[in-house]
ZAMARGU-4260 file (C-alpha; in steps of 0.2 Angstrom, whole numbers, plus 5000, padded with zeros to 4 digits):
<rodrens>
0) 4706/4730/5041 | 4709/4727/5023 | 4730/4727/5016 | 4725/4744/5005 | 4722/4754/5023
5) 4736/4744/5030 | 4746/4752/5018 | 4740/4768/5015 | 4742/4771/5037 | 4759/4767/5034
10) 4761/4778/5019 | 4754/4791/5028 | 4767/4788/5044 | 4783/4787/5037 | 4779/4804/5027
15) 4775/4813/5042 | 4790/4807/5048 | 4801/4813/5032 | 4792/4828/5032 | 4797/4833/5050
20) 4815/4828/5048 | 4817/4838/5033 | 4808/4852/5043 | 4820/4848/5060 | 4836/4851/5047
25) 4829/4869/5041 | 4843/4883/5044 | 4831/4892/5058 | 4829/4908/5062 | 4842/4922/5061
30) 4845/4924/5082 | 4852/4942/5079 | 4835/4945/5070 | 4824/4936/5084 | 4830/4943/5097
35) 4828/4960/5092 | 4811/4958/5086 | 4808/4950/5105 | 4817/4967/5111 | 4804/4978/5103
40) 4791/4969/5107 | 4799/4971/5125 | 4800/4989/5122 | 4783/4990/5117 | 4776/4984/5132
45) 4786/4993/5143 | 4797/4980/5148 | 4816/4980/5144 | 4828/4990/5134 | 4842/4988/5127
50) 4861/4988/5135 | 4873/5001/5125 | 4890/5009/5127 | 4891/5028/5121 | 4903/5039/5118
55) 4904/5060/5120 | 4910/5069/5105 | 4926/5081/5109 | 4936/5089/5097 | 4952/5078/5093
60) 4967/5080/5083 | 4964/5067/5067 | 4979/5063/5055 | 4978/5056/5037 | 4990/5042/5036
65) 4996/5033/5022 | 5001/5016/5024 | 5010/5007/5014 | 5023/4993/5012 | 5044/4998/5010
70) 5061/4990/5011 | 5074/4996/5019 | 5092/4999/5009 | 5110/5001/5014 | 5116/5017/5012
75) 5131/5012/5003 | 5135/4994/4996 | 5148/4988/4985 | 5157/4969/4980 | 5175/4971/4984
80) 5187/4964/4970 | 5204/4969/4963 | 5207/4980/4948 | 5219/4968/4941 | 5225/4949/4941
85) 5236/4938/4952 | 5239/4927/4965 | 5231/4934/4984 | 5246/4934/4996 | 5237/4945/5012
90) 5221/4944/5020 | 5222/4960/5032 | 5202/4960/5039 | 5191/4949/5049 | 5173/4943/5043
95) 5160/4953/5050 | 5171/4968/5056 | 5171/4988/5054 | 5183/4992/5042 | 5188/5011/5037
100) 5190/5019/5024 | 5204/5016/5015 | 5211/5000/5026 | 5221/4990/5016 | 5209/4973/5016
105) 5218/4961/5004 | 5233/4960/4991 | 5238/4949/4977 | 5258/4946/4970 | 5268/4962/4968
110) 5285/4957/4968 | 5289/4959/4951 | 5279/4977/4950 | 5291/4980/4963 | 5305/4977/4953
115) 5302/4987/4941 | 5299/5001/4950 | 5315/4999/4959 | 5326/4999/4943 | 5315/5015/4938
120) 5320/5024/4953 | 5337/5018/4953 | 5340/5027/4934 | 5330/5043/4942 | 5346/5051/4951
125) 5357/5049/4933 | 5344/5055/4923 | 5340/5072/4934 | 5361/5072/4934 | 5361/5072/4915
130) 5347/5086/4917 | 5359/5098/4928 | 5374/5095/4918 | 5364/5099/4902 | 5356/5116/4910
135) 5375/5122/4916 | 5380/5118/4898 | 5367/5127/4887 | 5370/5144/4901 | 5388/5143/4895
140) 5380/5140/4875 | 5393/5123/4878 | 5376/5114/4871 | 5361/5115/4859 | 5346/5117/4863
145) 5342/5100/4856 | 5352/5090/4867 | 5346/5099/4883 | 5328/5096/4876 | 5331/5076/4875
150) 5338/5074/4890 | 5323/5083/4900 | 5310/5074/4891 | 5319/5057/4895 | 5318/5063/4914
155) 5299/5066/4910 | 5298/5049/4902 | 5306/5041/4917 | 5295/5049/4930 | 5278/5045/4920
160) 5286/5026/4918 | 5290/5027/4937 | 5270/5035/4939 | 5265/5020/4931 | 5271/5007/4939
165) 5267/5013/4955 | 5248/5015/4949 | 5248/4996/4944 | 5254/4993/4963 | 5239/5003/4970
170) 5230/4991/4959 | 5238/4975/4967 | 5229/4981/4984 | 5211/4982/4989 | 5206/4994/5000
175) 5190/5000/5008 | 5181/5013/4996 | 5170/5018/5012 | 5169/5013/5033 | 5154/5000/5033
180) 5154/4983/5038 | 5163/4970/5030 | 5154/4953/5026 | 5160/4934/5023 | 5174/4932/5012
185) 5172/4922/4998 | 5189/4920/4992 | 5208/4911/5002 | 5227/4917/5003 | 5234/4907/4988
190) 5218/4912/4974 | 5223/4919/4958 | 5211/4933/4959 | 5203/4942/4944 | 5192/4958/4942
195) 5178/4947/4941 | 5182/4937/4958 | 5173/4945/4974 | 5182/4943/4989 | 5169/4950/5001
200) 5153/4964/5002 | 5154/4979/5011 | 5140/4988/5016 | 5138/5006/5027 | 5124/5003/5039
205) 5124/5022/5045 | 5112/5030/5038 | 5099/5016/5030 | 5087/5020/5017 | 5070/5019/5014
210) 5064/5014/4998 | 5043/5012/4996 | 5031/5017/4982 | 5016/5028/4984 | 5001/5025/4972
215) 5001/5040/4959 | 4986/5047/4966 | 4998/5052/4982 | 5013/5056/4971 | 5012/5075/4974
220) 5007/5075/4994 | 5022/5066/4998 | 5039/5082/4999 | 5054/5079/5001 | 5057/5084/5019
225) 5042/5075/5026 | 5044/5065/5041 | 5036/5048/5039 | 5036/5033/5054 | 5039/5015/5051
230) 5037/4998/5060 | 5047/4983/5060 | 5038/4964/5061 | 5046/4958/5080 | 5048/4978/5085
235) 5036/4986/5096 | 5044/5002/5095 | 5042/5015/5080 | 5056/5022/5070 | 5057/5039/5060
240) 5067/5046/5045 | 5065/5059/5033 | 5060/5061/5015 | 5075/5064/5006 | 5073/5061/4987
245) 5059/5054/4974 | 5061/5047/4958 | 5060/5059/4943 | 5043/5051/4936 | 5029/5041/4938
250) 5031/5021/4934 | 5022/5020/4918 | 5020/4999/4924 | 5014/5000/4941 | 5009/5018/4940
255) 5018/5022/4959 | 5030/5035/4962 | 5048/5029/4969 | 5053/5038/4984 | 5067/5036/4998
260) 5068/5042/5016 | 5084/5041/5029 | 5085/5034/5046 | 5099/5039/5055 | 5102/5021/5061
265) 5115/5027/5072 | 5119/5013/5085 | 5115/5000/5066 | 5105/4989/5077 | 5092/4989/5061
270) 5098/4979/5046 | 5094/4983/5028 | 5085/4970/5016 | 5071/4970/5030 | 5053/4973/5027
275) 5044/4992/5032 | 5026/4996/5037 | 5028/5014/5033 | 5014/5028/5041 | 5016/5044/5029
280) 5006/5058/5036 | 4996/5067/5022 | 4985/5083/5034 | 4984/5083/5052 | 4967/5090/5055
285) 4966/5101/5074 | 4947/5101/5084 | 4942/5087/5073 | 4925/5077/5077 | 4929/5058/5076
290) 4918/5043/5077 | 4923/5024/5077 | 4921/5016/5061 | 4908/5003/5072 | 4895/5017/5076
295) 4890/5022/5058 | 4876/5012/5050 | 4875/5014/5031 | 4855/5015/5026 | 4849/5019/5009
300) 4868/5026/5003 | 4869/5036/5017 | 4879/5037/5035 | 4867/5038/5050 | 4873/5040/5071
305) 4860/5035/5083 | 4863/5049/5097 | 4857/5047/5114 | 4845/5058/5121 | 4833/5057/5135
310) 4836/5039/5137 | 4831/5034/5120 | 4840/5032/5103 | 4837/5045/5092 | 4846/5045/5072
315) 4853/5060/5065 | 4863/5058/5045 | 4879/5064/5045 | 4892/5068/5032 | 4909/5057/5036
320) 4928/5064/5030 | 4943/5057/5028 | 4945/5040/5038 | 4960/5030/5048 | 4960/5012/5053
325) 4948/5016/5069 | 4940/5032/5066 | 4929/5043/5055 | 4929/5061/5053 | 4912/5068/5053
330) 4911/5086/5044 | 4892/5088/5046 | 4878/5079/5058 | 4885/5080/5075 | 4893/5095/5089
335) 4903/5092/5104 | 4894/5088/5116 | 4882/5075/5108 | 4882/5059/5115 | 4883/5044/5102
340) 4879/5026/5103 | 4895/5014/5099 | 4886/4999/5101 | 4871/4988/5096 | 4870/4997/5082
345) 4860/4986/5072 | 4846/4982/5082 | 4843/5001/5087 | 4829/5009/5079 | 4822/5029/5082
350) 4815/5030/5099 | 4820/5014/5107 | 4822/5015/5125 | 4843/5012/5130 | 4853/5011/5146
355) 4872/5015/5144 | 4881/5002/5151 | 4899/5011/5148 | 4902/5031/5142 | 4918/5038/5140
</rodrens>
């Protein structure tokens, strides 16, 4: 055997050999695809059919939901800080504690307001003396008019000077505007406070609010009055509140419509600034017919069901309504009664032979 046969033998091996292993690392067949195809030509021969779950149509109740993400607000919620300037001398509330309305919760230096209002009210019992004297007078016409004039407006001027001193007091304490609870303080006895320095946050926990947006396409199917349910992350349970108010117009930005809800929050085991997965209930619909989404099979820009009847799997178009997260309403196509076939939709074609494995 001559070198050109040689070669040309061993040529001809190693490209059977690429050729296979190019074949070997071809994506194969689709197994969803074979296995079907196997199935009919089971079928066909009489000798398997295919495994199903079904499920019999009864008229439910079906309700449009809204979902859509919120946040839930204090009801109430303020920086506490004095009206006017000086040094803080009293401290009257523990961090993290239920104040009242009104509770006197800090002070800063007085002392000489205080003074001032003590000589004020120390000239008070002359001045409404010289009053008196004056009014005996002018009955007995002892006195001009003038004089009894002067000396009332000087009582007046003394009572308003008094009034004012007393205002700039009240403005010397800090008190709780509203009951809530009252956060960290930020501020220590001895400070030289301003109107600019916050010396704690108060916030009412009872009711809380909550604020979402609704696209504008929703903005007139959500009232004022409508109940709405909402979910917390870590909360199995579901809470409810009541539309109370929405915002006056459409957000030209995001094109949403602002609206806010109440929970009553009574025991204030929920805490605003948290996240809300809020359900808001557009129509409930009664006797409604229902499939799940899993049991439709789009085909040609239609919806299809493939009932069961006799044993075999028979296709009827329907005409589908409004939807939730599992289920489809079906306004045309199917009755009570019909039995439909939730699974193994895609390898079911008209007349196929099926056992139901589960029903319900």
């Amino acid at each position: 055997m001559n070198k050109k046969i040689k070669w040309g033998i061993i040529i001809l091996i190693g490209a059977g050999l690429l050729g296979w292993g190019i074949y070997s690392q071809l994506p194969k067949e689709n197994e969803e695809l074979a296995a079907a195809d196997q199935m009919m030509q089971n079928n066909k021969g009489g000798k398997k059919t295919l495994n199903v779950n079904a499920k019999i149509i009864r008229p439910q109740l079906l309700t449009d939901e809204i979902q859509i993400s919120g946040s839930l607000l204090p009801d109430e919620e303020v920086d506490l800080s004095f009206e006017t300037s000086g040094k803080i001398v009293e401290i009257n509330f523990n961090e993290g504690s239920t104040v009242h309305k009104g509770q006197l919760l800090a002070k800063v230096n007085d002392r000489q307001l205080q003074a001032q209002l003590q000589r004020l009210v120390a000239q008070l019992k002359l001045a409404e003396d010289r009053v008196f004297r004056q009014n005996a007078l002018l009955e007995r016409d002892a006195v001009s008019k003038e004089a009894y004039e002067q000396v009332k407006t000087e009582l007046a001027t003394l009572n308003a000077d008094i009034a004012l001193v007393k205002a700039n007091i009240d403005q010397t304490e800090l008190r709780a505007p509203f009951d809530g609870i009252i956060g960290l303080r930020q501020v220590s006895v001895g400070t030289y406070a301003s109107p600019t320095t916050i010396v704690a946050k108060l916030t009412k926990l009872s009711p809380l609010k909550v604020e979402f947006a609704v696209p504008e396409r929703y903005a007139n199917e959500v009232r004022t009055g409508a109940d709405l349910n909402f979910t917390l992350e870590g909360k199995l349970n579901a809470f409810h509140a009541k539309v109370y108010a929405r915002e006056s117009k459409i957000d030209p930005a995001t094109h949403t419509l602002t609206i806010r809800a109440l929970y009553p929050n009574a025991a204030g085991n929920v805490l605003p600034g948290r996240y809300a997965t809020i359900r808001l209930n557009k129509e409930e619909i009664k006797d409604a017919i229902a499939v799940p989404s899993e049991a439709i099979v789009p085909e040609m820009g239609k919806d299809k069901i493939f009932l069961y009847k006799s044993g075999k799997a028979e296709p009827v178009e329907i005409i589908t309504g409004i939807r939730t997260e599992s289920e489809v309403q079906v306004v045309k196509g199917l009755q009570p009664g019909d039995t439909i076939i939730t699974s193994g939709t895609l390898q079911l074609r008209t007349g196929l032979p099926v056992t139901l494995d589960n029903i319900n």
